[in-house]
C-alpha positions, 0 to 999 in steps of 0.5 A, a space after each residue: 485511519 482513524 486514530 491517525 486523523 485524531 493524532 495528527 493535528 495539520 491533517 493527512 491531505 498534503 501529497 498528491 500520491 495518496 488522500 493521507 499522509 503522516 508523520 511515521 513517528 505518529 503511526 509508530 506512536 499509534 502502534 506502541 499504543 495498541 500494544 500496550 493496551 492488550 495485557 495478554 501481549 509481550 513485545 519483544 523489540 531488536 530480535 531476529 530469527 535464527 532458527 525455526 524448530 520443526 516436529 512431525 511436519 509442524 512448526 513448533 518453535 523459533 529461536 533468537 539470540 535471546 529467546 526460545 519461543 514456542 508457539 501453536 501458531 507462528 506468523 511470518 510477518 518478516 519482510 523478506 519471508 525469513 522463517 520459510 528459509 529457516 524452516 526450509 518451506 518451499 518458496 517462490 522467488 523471481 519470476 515466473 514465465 507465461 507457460 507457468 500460469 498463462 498470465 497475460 503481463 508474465 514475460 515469455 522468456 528471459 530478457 534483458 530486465 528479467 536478467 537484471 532484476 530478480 524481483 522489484 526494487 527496494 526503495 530506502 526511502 528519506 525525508 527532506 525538509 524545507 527550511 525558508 521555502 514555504 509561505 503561506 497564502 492570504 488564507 492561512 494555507 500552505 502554498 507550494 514552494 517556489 522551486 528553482 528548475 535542475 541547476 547546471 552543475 558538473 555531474 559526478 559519477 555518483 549523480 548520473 543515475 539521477 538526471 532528469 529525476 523530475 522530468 515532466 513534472 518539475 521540481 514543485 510537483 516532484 517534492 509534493 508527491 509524498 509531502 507531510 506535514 511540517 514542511 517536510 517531503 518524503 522520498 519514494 520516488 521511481 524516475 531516476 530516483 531511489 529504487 535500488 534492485 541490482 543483484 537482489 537476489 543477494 537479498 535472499 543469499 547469505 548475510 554477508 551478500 544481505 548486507 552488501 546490498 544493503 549498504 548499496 542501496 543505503 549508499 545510493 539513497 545517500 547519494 540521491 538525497 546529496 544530488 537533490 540538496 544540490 539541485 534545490 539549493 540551500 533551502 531543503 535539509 535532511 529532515 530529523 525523522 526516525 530514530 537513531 540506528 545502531 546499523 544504518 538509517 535513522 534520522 533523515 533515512 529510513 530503518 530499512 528499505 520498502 522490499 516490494 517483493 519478499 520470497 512467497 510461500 508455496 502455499 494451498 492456494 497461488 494468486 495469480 495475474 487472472 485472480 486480481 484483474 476485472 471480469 470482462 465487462 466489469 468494475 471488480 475481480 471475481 470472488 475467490 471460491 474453494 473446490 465446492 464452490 465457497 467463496 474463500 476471500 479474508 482480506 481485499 486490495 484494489 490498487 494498480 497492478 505496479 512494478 518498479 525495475 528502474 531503467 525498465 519500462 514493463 508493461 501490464 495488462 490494465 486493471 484500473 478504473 475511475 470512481 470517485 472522479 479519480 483513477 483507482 485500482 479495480 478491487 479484488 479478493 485474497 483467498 485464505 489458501 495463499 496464507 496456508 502452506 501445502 505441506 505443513 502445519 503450525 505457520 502461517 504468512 502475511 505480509 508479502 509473503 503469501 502465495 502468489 506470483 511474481 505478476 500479481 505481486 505488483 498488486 497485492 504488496 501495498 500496505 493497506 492490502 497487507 495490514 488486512 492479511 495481517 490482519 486476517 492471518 491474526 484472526 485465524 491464529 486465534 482460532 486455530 489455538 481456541 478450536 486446538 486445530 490446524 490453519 488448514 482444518 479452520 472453517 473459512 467460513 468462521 474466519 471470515 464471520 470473526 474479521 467482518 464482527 471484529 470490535 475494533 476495525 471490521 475487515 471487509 472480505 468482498 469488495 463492494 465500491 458503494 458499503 463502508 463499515 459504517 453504512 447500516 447494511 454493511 454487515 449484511 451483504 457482506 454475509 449474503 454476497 459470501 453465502 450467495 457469490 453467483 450474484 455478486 454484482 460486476 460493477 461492485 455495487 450492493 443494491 442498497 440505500 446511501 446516505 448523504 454525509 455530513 462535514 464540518 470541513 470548509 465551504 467552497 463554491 464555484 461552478 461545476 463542470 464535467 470534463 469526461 467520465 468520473 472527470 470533475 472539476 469547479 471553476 472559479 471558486 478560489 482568488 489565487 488559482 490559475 485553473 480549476 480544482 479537481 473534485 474527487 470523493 471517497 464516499 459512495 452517496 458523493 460519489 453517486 450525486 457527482 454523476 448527476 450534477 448538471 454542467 455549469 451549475 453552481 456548487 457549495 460543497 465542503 470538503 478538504 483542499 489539497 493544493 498539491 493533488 489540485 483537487 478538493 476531496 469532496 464530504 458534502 454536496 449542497 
C-alpha cells in the first residue's frame, strides 16, 4: 500500500469497492522491483509444473519444461493447487455438507446450485475506458460521467445472460465500482456480469477439459464487454491495459481469470465456517490455538463470508460489522496447520490452497488475506531450511516473532481493530495477546493509548450528523453535491473521535474525497 501510494501519481481513491485502486502494470512494476532488489533471487517467467518429484514421503524436486529444480521447501502458490495433483497430496474440492463440520451456511444435501457449480465462479475480468465522457468540475476533480440508462436493442443470443446487469444501480454506479485512474473502469462485476462457473470442475479435469473452459469463460467476457460497449455507446472503448498474450488475454482482459477457489489441501489443521465467524456477543473470531492451548495464528483476514455462483442467491450466516462509519468484515485468524499437509514433508501451500472448507473459503480467499499467507508461508520456509528442519517440526511461536520483526512489512498474526504497525504498542500486545489468549479482548480492542494523525490531504467543513451506529455523514460542505458525504476512517483515533462528535456540530476535518463511494476518508479531525 505504501509504494503503491508513492508510485501512483492521481492516488488510490477512485472505486467505491475498495478505499485503493491501481493501475496493474503499477503493482506489477512494484513486484518486478522487490525481485530485482534481492540478489539471492532468480525469477523464472513462462514456466509450468510438470511433475513434483517425491522421496521417502517428501517433496524433493519440481520439473518444468526447461528445468529441474530441487528444493528443501517448495511452495504452492499456483492458482489452482497444481502441484497437490502433481504430488498426488490428498485435497479437497467442491463442497462439503453440514454433517461434515456442522458449519452453519454448508447446505444439508445436494440442490440445484450445488449441482451447477462445483466451486465459486471465476471472473476474466477487463478493463474499459472512457473516451469524451468524463469532465471535470469547478474544482479540478474528476466528475462522474453522465451515463445513458440500458438502450433497447435486439438482444442476441449471447447477450442474454447480461440484461439488467446494473439493476438497482445504474450505469454510473455500476462503471465507478472498480473505477482507476485515467479514466478507466475495471470489470469484476457479479449481476448479470462476467462471473463464469458452469462445469468448473473441468478446471481441475484433464488439460483439454482446462482449456475448454477457459476459453468459455474468456468467450463470455468477451461478450459482456461487447454488450456493455453497445449500452454505453461510443464513448467507452477496451482499454489497452495488460501485456500482449501468446494464449488469451492481454490488452483490455486479463491474463487469467480471479479463481475464487482452487483445490485445498488436506492439511494438519482444516479452517472451518466456526473459525472465521465473531464469538457471541463480540466484534472478532476467536484466536486459533494447538492442542496445548498455543495460540497458532500466522496471517488475519477480516472480509465478509462471500460466494459468487450466478443465478444463485445463497445465503451465509453474517459475519459483519460497522467500524470506521463503514460496514467491514469481523477479523480472524489463520492458524499455521492449514498450511502444512498431513501426511508429508517438504511443502508448503499459500494462496487459496490451504486447508480450509469450501464455506469459509468465501472469507479467506481475498487477496490482502493471501499476500499475508504467502507471506507467512515465506517465512516459515526459511526457517525450516535455516534450522534443517520440517514445516511441521517448526515452532510457530518463532515463526510467528519473525513475521511481527520483519523489516520490511510487519505481519500482524492477531487482529486488533484499534493498533496498526506503526502505533508504539503494536509490538507488544501482539506478543502478549500471543502469550496470554484467555484475555483477548472480544470487541478486538487493545487497551492502549491512540494518537490523533496528522494530514496534509484538503479541508472540508460542514456540519456533522450521526445517521445511526457507525453511520456518519457532513452536510453542507461542498457547492455541487445533492446529498450529504459520508464520513469513514481507517484509523483507529479517527475512528474513536467520530463516535463522540455531538450532532449538528460544525466539523473541519481533512481528508480524501471519493466521489464515487460519496464519502470522504477522514485522516484528521479538527
Amino acid at each position: 500500500m505504501q509504494a503503491l501510494q508513492l508510485r501512483q501519481p492521481q492516488g488510490l481513491d477512485h472505486a467505491w469497492v475498495s478505499f485503493f485502486t491501481y493501475e496493474p502494470r503499477v503493482g506489477a512494476a512494484i513486484f518486478a522491483d522487490w525481485v530485482r532488489a534481492l540478489p539471492n533471487l532468480r525469477w523464472i517467467a513462462q514456466q509450468l509444473p510438470l511433475e513434483v518429484q517425491v522421496r521417502a514421503g517428501r517433496v524433493v524436486a519440481v520439473r518444468f519444461a526447461d528445468y529441474l529444480i530441487h528444493a528443501k521447501i517448495t511452495l504452492d502458490a499456483t492458482e489452482l493447487g497444481d502441484l497437490l495433483a502433481l504430488a498426488e497430496i490428498p485435497y479437497r474440492w467442491g463442497w462439503e455438507w453440514h454433517s461434515r463440520w456442522q458449519e452453519p451456511s454448508a447446505p444439508v444435501h445436494p440442490s440445484t446450485l450445488t449441482r451447477a457449480y462445483a466451486v465459486q465462479a471465476p471472473t476474466w475480468v477487463f478493463v474499459l475506458q472512457a473516451r469524451d465522457a468524463v469532465g471535470t468540475d469547478d474544482k479540478g476533480a474528476v466528475s462522474n460521467p453522465v451515463l445513458p440508462e440500458s438502450k433497447a436493442s435486439k438482444a442476441s443470443r449471447q447477450f442474454e445472460p447480461f440484461a439488467g446487469t446494473w439493476e438497482g444501480y445504474g450505469s454510473t454506479s455500476f462503471l465507478n465500482y472498480g473505477r482507476l485512474p485515467g479514466n478507466r473502469f475495471m470489470i469484476n462485476w457479479p449481476q448479470c456480469g462476467n462471473d463464469y462457473g458452469l462445469q468448473a470442475e473441468r478446471l481441475v479435469g484433464s488439460e483439454t477439459e482446462r482449456q475448454a473452459f477457459l476459453q468459455e469463460a474468456y468467450g463470455h467476457a468477451q461478450d459482456y464487454a461487447e454488450f456493455l460497449q453497445q449500452q454505453l455507446g461510443q464513448g467507452y472503448s477496451l482499454a489497452d491495459v495488460f501485456p500482449a498474450s501468446p494464449h488469451r488475454g492481454g490488452g483490455a482482459f486479463a491474463l487469467h481469470p480471479y479463481y475464487r477457489e482452487s483445490r485445498r489441501l488436506q492439511g494438519l489443521t482444516t479452517v472451518c465456517e466456526q473459525d472465521i465467524l465473531p464469538i457471541a456477543g463480540g466484534q472478532v473470531a476467536a484466536l486459533p490455538t494447538d492442542a496445548a492451548g498455543a495460540v497458532s495464528a500466522v496471517a488475519i483476514g477480516n472480509y465478509a463470508n462471500d460466494h459468487h455462483y450466478p443465478g444463485f442467491k445463497f445465503a451465509l450466516h453474517s459475519k459483519s460489522t460497522r467500524w470506521g462509519g463503514r460496514w467491514t468484515g469481523t477479523p480472524f485468524a489463520l492458524p499455521y496447520g492449514c498450511l502444512i499437509p498431513e501426511a508429508i514433508d517438504g511443502l508448503l501451500v499459500c494462496e487459496k490452497n490451504i486447508s480450509v472448507s469450501h464455506i469459509a473459503n468465501g472469507a479467506t480467499r481475498l487477496q490482502p488475506t493471501v499476500l499475508g499467507i504467502g507471506q507467512a508461508a515465506g517465512m516459515a520456509a526459511a526457517l525450516c531450511i535455516e534450522q534443517t528442519c520440517q514445516p511441521r517440526e517448526l515452532a510457530v511461536r518463532q515463526l510467528q516473532e519473525a513475521l511481527l520483526q520483519d523489516p520490511v512489512a510487519p505481519l500482524a498474526v492477531v487482529p486488533l481493530f484499534n493498533l496498526l504497525p506503526d502505533h508504539p504498542e503494536w509490538l507488544t500486545w501482539q506478543r502478549y495477546y500471543i502469550d496470554h489468549p484467555e484475555v483477548y479482548p472480544m470487541d478486538g480492542h487493545a487497551p492502549a493509548q491512540l494518537a490523533s494523525p496528522r494530514s496534509d490531504s484538503p479541508t472540508y467543513r460542514g456540519y456533522f450528523r450521526q445517521q445511526g451506529e457507525q453511520s456518519y455523514v457532513l452536510e453542507g460542505f461542498l457547492k455541487g453535491f445533492q446529498q450529504p458525504i459520508s464520513l469513514v476512517t481507517l484509523h483507529p483515533a479517527i475512528d474513536r473521535q467520530l463516535q463522540q462528535i455531538q450532532n449538528g456540530q460544525t466539523l473541519e476535518v481533512q481528508g480524501r474525497l471519493n466521489r464515487s463511494g460519496n464519502w470522504l476518508l477522514v485522516e484528521e479531525i479538527r
